[in-house]
C-alpha positions as a Markdown table, in Angstrom:
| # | Residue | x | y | z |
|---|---|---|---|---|
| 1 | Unk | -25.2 | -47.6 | 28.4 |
| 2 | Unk | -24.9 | -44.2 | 29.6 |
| 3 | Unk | -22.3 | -44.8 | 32.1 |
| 4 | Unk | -20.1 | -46.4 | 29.1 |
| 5 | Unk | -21.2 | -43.7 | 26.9 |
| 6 | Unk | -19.9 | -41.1 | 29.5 |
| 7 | Unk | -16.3 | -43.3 | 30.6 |
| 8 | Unk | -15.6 | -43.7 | 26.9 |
| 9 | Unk | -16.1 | -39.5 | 26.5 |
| 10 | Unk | -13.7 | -39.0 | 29.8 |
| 11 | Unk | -11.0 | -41.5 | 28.9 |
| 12 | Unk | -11.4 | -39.6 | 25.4 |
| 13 | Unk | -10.8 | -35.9 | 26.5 |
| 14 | Unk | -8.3 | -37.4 | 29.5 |
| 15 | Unk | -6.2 | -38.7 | 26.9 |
| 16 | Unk | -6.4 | -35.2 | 24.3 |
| 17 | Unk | -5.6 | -33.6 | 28.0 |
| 18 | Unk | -2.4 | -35.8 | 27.8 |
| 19 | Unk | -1.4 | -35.1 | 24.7 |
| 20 | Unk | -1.8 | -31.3 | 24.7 |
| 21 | Unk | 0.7 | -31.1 | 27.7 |
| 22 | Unk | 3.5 | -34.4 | 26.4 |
| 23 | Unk | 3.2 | -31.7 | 23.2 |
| 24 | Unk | 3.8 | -28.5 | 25.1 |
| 25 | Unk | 6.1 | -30.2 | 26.9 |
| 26 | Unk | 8.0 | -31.4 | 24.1 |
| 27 | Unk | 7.9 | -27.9 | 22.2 |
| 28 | Unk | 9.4 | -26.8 | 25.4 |
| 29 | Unk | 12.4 | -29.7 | 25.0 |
| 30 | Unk | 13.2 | -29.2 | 22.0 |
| 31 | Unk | 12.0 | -25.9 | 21.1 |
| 32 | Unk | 9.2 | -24.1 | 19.0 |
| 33 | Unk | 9.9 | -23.4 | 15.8 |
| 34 | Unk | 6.4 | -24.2 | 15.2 |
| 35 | Unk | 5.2 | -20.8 | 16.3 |
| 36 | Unk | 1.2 | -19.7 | 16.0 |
| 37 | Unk | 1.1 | -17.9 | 12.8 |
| 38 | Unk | -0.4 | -14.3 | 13.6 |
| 39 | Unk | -2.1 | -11.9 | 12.1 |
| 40 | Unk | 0.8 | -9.0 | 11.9 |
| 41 | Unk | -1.7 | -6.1 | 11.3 |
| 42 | Unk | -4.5 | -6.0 | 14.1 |
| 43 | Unk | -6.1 | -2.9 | 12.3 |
| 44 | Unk | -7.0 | -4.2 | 9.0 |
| 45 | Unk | -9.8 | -6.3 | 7.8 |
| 46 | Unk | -9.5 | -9.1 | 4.6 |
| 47 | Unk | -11.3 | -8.1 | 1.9 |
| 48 | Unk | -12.6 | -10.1 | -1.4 |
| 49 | Unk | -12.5 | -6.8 | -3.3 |
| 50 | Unk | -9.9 | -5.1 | -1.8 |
| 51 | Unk | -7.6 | -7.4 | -0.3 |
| 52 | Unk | -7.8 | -5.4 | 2.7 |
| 53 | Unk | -9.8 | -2.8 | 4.6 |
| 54 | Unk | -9.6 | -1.1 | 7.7 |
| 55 | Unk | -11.0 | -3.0 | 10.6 |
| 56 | Unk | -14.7 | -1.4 | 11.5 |
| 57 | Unk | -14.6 | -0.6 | 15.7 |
| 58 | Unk | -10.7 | -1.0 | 15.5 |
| 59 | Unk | -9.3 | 1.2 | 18.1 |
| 60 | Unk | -5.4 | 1.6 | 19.2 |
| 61 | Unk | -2.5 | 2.1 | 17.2 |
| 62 | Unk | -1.7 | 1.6 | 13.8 |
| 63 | Unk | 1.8 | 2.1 | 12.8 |
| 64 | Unk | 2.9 | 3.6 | 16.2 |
| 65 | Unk | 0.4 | 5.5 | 16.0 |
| 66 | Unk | -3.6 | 5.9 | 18.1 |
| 67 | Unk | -6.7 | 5.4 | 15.5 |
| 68 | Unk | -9.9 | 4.9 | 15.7 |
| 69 | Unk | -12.3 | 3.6 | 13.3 |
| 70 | Unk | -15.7 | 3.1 | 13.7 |
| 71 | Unk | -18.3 | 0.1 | 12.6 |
| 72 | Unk | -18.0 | 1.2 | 8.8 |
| 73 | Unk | -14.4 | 1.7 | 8.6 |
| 74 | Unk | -14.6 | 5.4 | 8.5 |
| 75 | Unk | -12.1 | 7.2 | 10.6 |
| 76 | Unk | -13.6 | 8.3 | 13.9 |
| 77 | Unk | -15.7 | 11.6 | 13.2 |
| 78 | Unk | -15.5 | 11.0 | 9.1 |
| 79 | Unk | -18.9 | 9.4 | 9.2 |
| 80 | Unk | -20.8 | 12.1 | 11.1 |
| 81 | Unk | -19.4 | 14.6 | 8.4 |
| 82 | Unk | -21.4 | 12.8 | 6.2 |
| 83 | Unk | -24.3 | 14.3 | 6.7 |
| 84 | Unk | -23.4 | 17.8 | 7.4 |
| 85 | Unk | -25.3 | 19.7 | 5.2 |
| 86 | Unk | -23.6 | 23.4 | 6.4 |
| 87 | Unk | -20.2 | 22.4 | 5.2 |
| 88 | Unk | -18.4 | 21.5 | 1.8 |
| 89 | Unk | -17.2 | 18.5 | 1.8 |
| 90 | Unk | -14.3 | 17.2 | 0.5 |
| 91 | Unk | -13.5 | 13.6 | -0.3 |
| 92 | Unk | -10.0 | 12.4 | -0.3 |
| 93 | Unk | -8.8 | 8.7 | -1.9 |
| 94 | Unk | -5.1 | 7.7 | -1.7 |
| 95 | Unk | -2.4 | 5.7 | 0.1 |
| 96 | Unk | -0.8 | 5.7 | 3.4 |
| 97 | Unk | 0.6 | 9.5 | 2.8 |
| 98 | Unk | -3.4 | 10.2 | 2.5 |
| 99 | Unk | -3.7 | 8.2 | 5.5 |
| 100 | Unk | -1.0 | 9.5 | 7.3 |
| 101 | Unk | 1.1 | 6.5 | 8.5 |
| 102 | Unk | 2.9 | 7.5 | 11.4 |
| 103 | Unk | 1.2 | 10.8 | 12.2 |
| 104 | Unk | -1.1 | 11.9 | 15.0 |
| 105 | Unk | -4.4 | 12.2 | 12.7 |
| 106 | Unk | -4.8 | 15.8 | 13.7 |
| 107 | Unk | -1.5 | 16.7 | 11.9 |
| 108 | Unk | -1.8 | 15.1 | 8.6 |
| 109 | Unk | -2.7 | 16.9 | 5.4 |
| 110 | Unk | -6.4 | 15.8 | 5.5 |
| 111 | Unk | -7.0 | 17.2 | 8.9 |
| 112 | Unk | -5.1 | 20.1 | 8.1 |
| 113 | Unk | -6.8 | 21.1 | 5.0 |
| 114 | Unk | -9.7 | 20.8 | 7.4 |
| 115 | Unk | -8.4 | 22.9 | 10.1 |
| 116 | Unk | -7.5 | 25.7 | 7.3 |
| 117 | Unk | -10.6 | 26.3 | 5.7 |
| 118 | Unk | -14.2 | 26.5 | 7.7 |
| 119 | Unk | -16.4 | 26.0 | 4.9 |
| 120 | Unk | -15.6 | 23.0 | 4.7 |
| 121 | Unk | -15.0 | 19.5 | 6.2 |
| 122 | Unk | -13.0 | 16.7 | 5.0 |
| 123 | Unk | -13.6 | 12.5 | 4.8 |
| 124 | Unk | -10.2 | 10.7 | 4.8 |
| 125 | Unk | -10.5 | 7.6 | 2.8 |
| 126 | Unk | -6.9 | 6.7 | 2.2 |
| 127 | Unk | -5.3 | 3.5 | 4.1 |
| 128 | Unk | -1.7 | 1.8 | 3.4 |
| 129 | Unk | -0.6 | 0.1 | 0.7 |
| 130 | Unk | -3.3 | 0.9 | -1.8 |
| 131 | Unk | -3.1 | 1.6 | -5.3 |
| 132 | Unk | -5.1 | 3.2 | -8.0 |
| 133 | Unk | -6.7 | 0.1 | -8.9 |
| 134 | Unk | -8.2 | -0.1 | -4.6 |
| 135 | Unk | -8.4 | 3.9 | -4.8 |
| 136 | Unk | -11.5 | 3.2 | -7.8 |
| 137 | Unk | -13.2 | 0.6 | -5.9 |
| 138 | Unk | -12.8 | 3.1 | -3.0 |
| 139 | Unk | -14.3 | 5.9 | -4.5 |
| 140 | Unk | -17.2 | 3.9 | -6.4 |
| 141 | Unk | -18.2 | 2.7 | -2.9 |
| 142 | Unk | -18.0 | 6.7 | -1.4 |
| 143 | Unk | -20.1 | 8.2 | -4.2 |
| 144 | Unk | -22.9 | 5.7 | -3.6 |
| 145 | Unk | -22.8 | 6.7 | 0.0 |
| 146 | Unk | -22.8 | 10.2 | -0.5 |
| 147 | Unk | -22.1 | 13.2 | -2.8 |
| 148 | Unk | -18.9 | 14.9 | -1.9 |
| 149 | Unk | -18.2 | 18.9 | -3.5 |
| 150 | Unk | -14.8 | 17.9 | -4.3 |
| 151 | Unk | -12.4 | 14.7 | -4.2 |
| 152 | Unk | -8.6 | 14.5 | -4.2 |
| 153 | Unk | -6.7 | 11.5 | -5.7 |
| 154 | Unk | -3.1 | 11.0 | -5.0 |
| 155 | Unk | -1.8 | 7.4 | -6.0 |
| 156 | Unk | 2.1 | 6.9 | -7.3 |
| 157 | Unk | 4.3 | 4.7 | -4.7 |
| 158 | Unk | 2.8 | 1.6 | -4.2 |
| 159 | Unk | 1.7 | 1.1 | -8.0 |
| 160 | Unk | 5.3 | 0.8 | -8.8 |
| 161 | Unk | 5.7 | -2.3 | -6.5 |
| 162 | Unk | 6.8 | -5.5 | -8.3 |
| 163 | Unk | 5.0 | -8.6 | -8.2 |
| 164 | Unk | 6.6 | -12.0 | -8.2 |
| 165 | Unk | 4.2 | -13.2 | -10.5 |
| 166 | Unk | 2.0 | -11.5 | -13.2 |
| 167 | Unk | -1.0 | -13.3 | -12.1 |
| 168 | Unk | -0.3 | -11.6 | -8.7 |
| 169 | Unk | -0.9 | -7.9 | -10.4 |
| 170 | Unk | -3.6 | -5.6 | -8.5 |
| 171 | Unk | -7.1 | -7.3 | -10.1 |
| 172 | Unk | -10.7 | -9.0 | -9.1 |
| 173 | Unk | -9.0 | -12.7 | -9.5 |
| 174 | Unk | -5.7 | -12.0 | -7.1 |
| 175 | Unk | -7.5 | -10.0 | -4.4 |
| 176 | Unk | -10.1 | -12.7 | -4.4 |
| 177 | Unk | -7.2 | -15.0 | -4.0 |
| 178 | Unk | -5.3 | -13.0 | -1.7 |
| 179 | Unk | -8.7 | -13.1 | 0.8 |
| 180 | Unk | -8.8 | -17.1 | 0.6 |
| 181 | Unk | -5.1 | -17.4 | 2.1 |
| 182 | Unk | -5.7 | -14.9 | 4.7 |
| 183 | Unk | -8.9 | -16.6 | 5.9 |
| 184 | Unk | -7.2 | -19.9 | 5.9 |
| 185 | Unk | -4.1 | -18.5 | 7.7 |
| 186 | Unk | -6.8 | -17.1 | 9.9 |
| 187 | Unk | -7.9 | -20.9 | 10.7 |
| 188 | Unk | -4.1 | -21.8 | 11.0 |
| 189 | Unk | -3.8 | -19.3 | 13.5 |
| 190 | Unk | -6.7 | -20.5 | 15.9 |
| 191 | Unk | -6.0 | -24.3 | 15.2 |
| 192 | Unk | -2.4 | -23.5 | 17.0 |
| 193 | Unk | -3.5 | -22.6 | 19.3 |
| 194 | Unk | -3.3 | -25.9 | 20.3 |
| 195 | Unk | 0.2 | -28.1 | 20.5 |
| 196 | Unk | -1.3 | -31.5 | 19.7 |
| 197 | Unk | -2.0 | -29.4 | 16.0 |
| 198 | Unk | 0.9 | -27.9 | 16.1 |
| 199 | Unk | 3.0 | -31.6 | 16.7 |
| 200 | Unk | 0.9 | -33.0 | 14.1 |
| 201 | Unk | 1.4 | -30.4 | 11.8 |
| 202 | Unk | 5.1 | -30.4 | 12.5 |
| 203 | Unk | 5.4 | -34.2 | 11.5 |
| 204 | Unk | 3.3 | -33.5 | 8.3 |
| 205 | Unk | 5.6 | -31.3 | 7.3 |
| 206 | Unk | 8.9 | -33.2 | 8.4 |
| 207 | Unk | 7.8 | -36.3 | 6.3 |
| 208 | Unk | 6.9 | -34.2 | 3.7 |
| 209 | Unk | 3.3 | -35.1 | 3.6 |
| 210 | Unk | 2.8 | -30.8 | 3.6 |
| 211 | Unk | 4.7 | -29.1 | 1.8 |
| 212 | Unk | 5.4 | -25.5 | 3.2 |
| 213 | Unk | 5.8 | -22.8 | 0.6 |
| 214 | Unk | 9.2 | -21.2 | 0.9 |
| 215 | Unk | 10.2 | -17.8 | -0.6 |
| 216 | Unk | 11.6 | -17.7 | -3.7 |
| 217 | Unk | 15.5 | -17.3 | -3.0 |
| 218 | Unk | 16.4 | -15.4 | -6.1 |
| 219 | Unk | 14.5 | -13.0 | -8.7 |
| 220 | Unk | 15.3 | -11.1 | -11.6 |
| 221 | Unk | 14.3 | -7.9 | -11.7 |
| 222 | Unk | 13.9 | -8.4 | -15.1 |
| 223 | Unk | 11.6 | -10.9 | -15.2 |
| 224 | Unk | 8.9 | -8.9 | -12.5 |
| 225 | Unk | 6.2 | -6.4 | -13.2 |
| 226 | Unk | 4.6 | -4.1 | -10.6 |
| 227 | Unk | 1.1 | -4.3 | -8.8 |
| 228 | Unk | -0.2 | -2.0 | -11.4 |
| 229 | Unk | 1.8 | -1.8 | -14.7 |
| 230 | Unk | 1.8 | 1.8 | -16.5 |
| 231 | Unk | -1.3 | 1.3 | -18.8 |
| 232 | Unk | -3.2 | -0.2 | -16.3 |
| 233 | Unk | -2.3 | 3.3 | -14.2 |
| 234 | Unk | -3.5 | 5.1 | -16.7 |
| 235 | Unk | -6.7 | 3.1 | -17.2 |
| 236 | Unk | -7.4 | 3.2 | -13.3 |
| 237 | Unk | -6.9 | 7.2 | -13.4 |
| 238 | Unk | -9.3 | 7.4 | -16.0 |
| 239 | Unk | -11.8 | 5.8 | -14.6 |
| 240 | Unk | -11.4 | 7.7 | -11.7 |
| 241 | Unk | -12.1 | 10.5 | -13.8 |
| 242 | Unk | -15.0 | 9.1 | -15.7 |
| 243 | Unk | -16.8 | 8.7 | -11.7 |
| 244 | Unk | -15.7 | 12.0 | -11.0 |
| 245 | Unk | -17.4 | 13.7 | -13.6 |
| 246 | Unk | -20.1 | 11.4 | -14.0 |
| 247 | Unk | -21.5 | 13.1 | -10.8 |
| 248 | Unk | -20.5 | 16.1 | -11.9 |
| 249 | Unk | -17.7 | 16.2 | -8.9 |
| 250 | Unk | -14.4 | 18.7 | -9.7 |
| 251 | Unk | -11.3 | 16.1 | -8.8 |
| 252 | Unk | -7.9 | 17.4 | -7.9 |
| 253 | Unk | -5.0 | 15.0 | -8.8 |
| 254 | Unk | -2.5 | 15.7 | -5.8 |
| 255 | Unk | 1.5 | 15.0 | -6.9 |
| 256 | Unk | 3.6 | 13.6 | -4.7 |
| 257 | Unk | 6.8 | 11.6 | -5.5 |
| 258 | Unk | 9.7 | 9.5 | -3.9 |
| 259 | Unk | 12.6 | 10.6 | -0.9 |
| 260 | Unk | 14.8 | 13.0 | -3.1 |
| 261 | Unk | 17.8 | 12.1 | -0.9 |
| 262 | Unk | 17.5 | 8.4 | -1.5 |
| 263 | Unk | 17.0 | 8.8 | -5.3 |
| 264 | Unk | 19.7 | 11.2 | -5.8 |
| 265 | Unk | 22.1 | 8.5 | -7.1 |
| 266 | Unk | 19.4 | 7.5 | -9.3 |
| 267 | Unk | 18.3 | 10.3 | -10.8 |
| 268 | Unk | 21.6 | 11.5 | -11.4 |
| 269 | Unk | 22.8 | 8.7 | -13.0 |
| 270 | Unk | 19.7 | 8.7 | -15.5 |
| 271 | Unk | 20.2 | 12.6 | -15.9 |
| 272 | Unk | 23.7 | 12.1 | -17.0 |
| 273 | Unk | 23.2 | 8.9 | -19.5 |
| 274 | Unk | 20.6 | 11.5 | -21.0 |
| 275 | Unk | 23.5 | 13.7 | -21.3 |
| 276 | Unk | 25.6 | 11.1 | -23.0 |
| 277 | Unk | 27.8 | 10.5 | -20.1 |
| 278 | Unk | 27.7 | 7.1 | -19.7 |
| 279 | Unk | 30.9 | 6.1 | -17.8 |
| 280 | Unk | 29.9 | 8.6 | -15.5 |
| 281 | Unk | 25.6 | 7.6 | -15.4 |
| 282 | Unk | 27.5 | 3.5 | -15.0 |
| 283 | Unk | 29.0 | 5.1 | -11.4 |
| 284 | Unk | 26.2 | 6.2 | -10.1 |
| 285 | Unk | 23.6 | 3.6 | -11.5 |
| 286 | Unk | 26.0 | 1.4 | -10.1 |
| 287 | Unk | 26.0 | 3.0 | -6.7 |
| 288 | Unk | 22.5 | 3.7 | -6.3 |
| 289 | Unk | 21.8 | -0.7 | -7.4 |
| 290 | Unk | 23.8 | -1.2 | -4.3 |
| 291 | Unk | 22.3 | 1.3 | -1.9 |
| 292 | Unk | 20.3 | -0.2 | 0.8 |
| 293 | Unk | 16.3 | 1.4 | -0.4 |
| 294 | Unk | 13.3 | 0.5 | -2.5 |
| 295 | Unk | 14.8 | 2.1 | -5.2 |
| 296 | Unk | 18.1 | 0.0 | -5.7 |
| 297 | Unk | 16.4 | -3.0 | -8.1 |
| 298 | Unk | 15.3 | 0.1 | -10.7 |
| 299 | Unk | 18.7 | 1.4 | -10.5 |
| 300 | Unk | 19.8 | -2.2 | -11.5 |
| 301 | Unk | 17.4 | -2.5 | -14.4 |
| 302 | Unk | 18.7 | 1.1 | -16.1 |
| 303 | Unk | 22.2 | -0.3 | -15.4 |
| 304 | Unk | 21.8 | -3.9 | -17.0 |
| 305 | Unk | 20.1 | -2.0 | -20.2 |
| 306 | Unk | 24.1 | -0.1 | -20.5 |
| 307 | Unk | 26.0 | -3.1 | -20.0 |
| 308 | Unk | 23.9 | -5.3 | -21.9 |
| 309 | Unk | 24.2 | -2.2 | -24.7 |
| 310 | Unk | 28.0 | -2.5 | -24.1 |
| 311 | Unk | 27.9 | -6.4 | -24.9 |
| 312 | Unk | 28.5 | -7.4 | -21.0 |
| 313 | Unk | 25.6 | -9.4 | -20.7 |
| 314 | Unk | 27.1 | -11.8 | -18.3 |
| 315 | Unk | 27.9 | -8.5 | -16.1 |
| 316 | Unk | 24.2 | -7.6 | -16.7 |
| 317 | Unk | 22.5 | -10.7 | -15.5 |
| 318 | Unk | 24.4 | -10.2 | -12.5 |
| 319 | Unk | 23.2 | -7.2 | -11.6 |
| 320 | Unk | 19.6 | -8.3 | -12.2 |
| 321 | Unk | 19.7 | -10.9 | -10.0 |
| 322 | Unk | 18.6 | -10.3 | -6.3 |
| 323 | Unk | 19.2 | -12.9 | -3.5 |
| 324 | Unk | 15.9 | -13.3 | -1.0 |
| 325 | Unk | 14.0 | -10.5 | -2.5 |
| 326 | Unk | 12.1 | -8.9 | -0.3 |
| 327 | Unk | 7.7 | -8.9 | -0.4 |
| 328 | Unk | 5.1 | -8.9 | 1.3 |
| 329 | Unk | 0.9 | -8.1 | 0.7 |
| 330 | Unk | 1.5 | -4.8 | -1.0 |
| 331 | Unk | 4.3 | -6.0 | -3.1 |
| 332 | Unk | 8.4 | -5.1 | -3.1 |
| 333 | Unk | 11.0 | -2.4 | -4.7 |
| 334 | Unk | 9.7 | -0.1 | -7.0 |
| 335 | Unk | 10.2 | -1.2 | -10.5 |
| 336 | Unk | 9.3 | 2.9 | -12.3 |
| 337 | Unk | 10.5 | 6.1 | -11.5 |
| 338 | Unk | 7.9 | 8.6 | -9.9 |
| 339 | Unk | 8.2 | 10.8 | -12.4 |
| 340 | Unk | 7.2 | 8.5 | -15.0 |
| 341 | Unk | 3.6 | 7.9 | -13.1 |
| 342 | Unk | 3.4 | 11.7 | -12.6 |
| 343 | Unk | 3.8 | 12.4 | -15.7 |
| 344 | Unk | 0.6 | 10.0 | -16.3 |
| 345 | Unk | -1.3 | 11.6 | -13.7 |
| 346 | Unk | -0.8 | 14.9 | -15.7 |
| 347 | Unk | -1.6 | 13.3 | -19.0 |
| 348 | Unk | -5.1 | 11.8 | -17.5 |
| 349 | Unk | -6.2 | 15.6 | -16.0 |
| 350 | Unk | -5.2 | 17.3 | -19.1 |
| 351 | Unk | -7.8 | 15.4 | -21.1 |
| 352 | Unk | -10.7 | 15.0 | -18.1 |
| 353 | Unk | -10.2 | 18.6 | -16.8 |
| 354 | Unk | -8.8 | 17.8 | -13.6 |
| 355 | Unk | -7.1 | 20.0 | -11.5 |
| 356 | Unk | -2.9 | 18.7 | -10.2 |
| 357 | Unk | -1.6 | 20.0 | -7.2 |
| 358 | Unk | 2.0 | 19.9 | -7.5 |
| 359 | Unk | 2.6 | 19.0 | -3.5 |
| 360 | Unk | 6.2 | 17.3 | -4.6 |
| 361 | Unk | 8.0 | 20.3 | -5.0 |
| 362 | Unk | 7.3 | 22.1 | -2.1 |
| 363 | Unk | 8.1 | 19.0 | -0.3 |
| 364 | Unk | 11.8 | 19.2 | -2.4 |
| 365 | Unk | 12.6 | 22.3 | -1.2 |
| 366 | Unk | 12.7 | 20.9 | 1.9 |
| 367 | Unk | 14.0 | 17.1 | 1.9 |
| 368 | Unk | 14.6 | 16.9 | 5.4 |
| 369 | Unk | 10.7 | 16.6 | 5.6 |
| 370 | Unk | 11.3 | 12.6 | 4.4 |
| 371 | Unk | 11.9 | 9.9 | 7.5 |
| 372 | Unk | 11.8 | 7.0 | 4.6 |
| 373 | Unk | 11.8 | 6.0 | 0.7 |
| 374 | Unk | 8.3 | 8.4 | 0.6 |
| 375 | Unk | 6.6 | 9.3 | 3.7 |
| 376 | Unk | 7.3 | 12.2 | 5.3 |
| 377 | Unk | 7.2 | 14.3 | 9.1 |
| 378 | Unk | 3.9 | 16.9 | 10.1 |
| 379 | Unk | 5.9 | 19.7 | 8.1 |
| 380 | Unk | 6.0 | 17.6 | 5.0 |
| 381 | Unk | 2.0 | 17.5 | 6.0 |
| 382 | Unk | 1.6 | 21.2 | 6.5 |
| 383 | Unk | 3.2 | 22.1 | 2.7 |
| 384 | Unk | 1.1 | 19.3 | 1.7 |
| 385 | Unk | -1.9 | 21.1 | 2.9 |
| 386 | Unk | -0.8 | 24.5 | 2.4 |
| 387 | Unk | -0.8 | 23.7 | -1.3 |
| 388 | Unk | -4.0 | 22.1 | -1.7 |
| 389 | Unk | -6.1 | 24.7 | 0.1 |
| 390 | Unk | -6.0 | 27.6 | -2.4 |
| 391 | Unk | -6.6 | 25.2 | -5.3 |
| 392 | Unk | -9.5 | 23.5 | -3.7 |
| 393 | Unk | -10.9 | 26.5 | -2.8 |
| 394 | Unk | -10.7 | 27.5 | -6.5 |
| 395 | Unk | -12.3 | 24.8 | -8.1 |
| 396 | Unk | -15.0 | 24.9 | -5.2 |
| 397 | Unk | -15.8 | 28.5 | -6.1 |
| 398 | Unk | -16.0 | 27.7 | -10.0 |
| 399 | Unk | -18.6 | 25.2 | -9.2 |
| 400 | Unk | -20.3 | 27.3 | -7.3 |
| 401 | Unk | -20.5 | 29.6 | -10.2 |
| 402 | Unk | -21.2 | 27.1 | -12.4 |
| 403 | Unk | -24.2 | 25.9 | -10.7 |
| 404 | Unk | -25.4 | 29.8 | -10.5 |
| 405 | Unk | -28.0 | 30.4 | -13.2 |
């Protein structure tokens, strides 16, 4: 019994032996297009609440770039500053300009605010792609850890992002979601591993038994809404706000805003349709809808509203359409202007108290300081930090009096 028991398991693994090489053999023959699907980030984590996270004990390079987190997340060092009790410290929630994507981590504005001012030390707890709604969660999680003297905020680009669908929009229900594909793409990755999965899966899908979801091939810019609509913005600040002062922590709001060189058409078409020149604002709107950035689908939407005004709606519906629009976890083109979110940043500190550093037009003195649609060089980082420090020391020393009897 025990002899057939052991044949029948040897003729069994014999034959998935076969099968693995006729299927590696025959991906060979007639090619792969069955590739492993791979996870394209090695340095983040999925995360129910977040989406995503950094990956704790990651170590190597993000973005070009050598980090180093350790078994929490924290960015090698941050977690040690924790409990320091002969320094300020300073707290600091944002996106991947917080971060500092494609910086060495000793020149971005976090580090150097640290560098500038000895009494203090900083925790960096920015990472890519977030928004305001991940930049609360963030900072509920940080003040139960510890008590910081001070926190900056500094949220704007990525809120802007559309969605393909409104159910898709930054909340509990999508990042929950969002965490289920990833896990299961996660399993698809390790099952191909294997060809006989991957040969089975590709006739599955040829017979139509699974049915592969395809990217949409058109969208109307019209029709989309971004990761975190302009109300909700302004809901997330202010809850923000509420923590900060809950713990009876000062918050800065820092400012920063989009590459002024590849919104110029942009903002100059807008200026001059507020100036009634609307042949002219048509050009440019035009121009900028067909210019190769983030920015071209809300230069499409301000031009669709003239030509629909004008009766062209035909002519509008054309310019609204976009053919394979591009997306990805942390959403597509902008669908607001910068301004429009600063403007809400202000209008949240004005009523909680909160201290706005104006970073933006340092950094528009000096475009050249941009390498994309937002992010820009270690100079763009210095002015960065060069206008936080005095303001942070400010607020620090008014708290300080505060909390003398």
């Amino acid at each position: 019994m025990l002899k057939k028991t052991l044949y029948g398991l040897g003729s069994f693994l014999l034959a998935v032996c076969v099968l693995e090489v006729a299927s590696r053999a025959a991906a060979t023959f007639f090619g792969d297009d069955e590739e492993s699907p791979h996870q394209e980030w090695e340095w983040f984590a999925a995360s129910r609440e977040l989406g995503w996270e950094r990956k704790p004990n990651f170590s190597g390079l993000v973005t070009g770039v050598g980090r180093a987190f350790d078994g929490e997340g924290f960015l090698a060092g941050d977690s040690v500053k924790l409990s320091d009790t002969l320094h300020k410290k300073i707290l600091f929630v944002g996106d991947s300009n917080t971060f500092g994507n494609d910086q060495p981590a000793t020149h971005i504005f976090v580090s150097l605010v640290d560098s500038l001012m000895p009494e203090a030390v900083t925790i960096n707890a920015g990472f890519m792609g977030y928004t305001s709604y991940q930049g609360l969660i963030v900072l509920r999680r940080m003040l139960a850890r510890f008590r910081p003297d001070a926190v900056v905020v500094s949220f704007n680009y990525n809120d802007r992002r559309y969605v393909l669908d409104r159910n898709d929009r930054d909340s509990p229900e999508y990042f929950r979601r969002a965490f289920d594909a990833m896990q299961a793409a996660e399993r698809e990755r390790i099952l191909a591993r294997f060809y006989i999965y991957r040969a089975v899966r590709f006739v599955l899908r040829t017979v139509g038994f699974v049915k592969v979801p395809q990217p949409p091939l058109f969208a109307r810019a019209d029709t989309l809404t971004a990761r975190v609509p302009p109300e909700a913005f302004h809901s997330n600040l202010s809850a923000i706000a509420r923590e900060a002062r809950r713990h009876g922590i000062p918050l800065l709001f820092l400012l920063l805003k989009d590459n002024p060189v590849q919104t110029q058409r942009l903002n100059s078409g807008l200026d001059l349709l507020a100036r009634g020149n609307r042949p002219a604002a048509k050009e440019q709107l035009l121009i900028a809808s067909r210019e190769p950035t983030v920015f071209r689908m809300l230069a499409a939407l301000h031009l669709a509203q003239i030509l629909r005004e004008e009766g062209d709606s035909l002519r509008a519906n054309d310019v609204l359409t976009f053919r394979h629009p591009p997306y990805s976890l942390q959403g597509g083109y902008v669908l607001h202007r910068d301004s429009d979110y600063n403007e809400i940043v202000r209008k949240v500190a004005s009523r909680f108290g909160a201290e706005v550093v104006d970073a933006a037009a340092a950094l528009d003195a000096r475009p050249w300081v941009y390498y994309d649609f937002c992010h820009f060089d270690t100079t763009g980082h210095r002015l960065v930090a060069e206008a936080l420090v005095p303001a942070l020391r400010n607020v620090l020393a008014r708290a300080e009096q505060d909390r003398t009897p």
